[in-house]
C-alpha positions as CSV (number, residue, x, y, z in Angstrom):
1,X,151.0,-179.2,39.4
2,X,150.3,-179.4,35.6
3,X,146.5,-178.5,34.6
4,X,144.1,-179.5,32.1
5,X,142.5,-176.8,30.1
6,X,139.7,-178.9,29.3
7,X,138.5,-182.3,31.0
8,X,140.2,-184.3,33.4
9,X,142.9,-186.3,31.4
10,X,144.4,-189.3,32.3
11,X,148.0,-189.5,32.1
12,X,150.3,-192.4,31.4
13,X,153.5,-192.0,33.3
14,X,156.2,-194.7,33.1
15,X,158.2,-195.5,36.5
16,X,160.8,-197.6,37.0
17,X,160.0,-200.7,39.1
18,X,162.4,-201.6,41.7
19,X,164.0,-205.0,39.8
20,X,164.4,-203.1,36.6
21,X,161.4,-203.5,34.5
22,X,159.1,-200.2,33.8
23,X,155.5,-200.3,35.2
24,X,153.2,-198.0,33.7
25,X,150.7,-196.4,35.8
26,X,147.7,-194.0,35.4
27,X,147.2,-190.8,36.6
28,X,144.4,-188.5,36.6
29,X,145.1,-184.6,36.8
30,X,142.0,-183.5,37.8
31,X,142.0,-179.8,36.6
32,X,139.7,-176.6,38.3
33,X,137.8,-174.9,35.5
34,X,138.7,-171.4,35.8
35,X,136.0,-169.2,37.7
36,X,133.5,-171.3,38.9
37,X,134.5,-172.6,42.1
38,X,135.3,-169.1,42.7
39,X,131.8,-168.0,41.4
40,X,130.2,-170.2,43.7
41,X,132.1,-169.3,46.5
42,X,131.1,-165.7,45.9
43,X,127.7,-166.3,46.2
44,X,128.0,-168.6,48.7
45,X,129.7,-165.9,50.8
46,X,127.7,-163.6,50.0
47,X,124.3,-165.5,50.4
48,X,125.6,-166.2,53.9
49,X,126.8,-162.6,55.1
50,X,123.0,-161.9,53.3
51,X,121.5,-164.1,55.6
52,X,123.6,-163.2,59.0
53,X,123.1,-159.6,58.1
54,X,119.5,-160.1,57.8
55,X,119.1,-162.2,61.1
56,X,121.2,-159.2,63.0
57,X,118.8,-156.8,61.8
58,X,116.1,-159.3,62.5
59,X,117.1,-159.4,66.4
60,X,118.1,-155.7,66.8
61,X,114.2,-155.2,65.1
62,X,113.0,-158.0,67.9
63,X,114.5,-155.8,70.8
64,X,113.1,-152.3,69.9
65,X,109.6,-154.0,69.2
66,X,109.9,-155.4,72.7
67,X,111.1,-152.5,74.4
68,X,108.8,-150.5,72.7
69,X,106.1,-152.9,74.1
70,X,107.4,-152.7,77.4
71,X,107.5,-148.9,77.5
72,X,103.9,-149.1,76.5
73,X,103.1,-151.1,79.1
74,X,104.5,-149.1,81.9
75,X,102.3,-146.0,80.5
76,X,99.4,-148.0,80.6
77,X,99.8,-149.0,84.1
78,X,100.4,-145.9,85.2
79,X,97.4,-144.5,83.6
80,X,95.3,-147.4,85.3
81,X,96.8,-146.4,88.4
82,X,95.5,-142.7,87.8
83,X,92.3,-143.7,86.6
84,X,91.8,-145.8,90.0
85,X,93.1,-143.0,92.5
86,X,90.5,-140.5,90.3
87,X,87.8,-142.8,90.3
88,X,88.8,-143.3,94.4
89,X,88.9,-139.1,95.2
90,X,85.4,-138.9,92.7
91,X,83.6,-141.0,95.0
92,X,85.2,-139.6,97.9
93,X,84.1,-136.1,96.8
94,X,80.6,-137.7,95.6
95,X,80.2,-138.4,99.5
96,X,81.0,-135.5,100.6
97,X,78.5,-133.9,97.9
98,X,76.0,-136.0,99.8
99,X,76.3,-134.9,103.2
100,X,76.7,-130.9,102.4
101,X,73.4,-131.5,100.9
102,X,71.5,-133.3,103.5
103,X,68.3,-131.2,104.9
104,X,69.7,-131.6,108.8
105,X,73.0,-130.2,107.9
106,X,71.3,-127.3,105.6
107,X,69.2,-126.8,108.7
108,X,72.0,-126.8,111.2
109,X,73.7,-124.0,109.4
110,X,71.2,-122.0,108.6
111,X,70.4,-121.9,112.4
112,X,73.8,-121.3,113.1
113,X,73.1,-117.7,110.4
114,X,70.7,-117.3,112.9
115,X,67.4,-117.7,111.0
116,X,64.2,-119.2,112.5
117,X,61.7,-121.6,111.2
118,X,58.5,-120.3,109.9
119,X,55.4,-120.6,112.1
120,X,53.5,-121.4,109.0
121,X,53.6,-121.4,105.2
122,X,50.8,-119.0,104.1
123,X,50.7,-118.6,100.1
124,X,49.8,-115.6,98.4
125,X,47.2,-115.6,95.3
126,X,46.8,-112.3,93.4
127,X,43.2,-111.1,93.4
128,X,41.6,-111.4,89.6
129,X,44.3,-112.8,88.3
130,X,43.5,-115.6,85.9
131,X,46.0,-117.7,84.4
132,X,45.5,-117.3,80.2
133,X,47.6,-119.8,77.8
134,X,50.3,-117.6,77.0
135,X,51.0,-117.6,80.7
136,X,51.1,-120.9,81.2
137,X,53.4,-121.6,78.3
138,X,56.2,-118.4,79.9
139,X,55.6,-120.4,83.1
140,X,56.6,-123.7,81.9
141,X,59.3,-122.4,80.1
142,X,61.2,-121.2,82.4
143,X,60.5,-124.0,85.1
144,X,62.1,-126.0,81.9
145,X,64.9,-123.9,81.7
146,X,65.5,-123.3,85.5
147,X,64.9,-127.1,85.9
């Protein structure tokens, strides 16, 4: 196939007609300029492994988010799961907190130590002692401080 260096050309071409006389047609040799289809198909090719590259990378990104999500997930329910058997055994030991320190069962074991009730409760007052400032302030420090 004959090709134009520059524009298409159009050709005359004489044929012989079948009852003797010469016809003269036209014909166009369209010609390829060297290097630019093939540019463009470069960069079409390329723009298009760019883009199926990208999307690959785009998907394989997707799944690590989401499994990373999903891991996530499972730690955070089995915290909350912790968190509800902790809050479950707190109030089970708060109850049990209760009832050591009810006055019947104090009383029922110190009974069972073998100590009596007192008849009565007689207080003792020191004779001539008066109560100054200074001792009133050591006083209600340490009821602070053992409060």
């Amino acid at each position: 196939m004959a090709q134009d260096t520059g524009t298409t050309a159009a050709t005359a071409r004489l044929t012989a007609a079948p009852g003797g006389h010469q016809e003269q047609r036209t014909k166009r040799d369209f010609g390829v300029i060297e290097g630019r289809l093939d540019t463009a198909t470069r960069i079409l090719r390329f723009l298009g492994t760019t883009v199926l590259v990208t999307f690959i990378v785009g998907l394989v990104g997707a799944l690590v988010l989401h499994a990373t999500i999903i891991e996530n997930q499972r730690d955070l329910d089995s915290q909350r799961n912790d968190i509800v058997r902790i809050a479950a055994d707190t109030e089970g030991m708060r109850s049990e907190l209760a009832e050591l320190e009810a006055p019947a069962r104090i009383v029922d074991e110190a009974r069972a130590l073998g100590m009596i009730e007192a008849p009565s409760i007689e207080y003792l007052t020191a004779p001539g002692a008066t109560l100054d400032e200074r001792t009133l302030i050591i006083a209600a420090n340490q009821l602070r401080d053992n409060g």
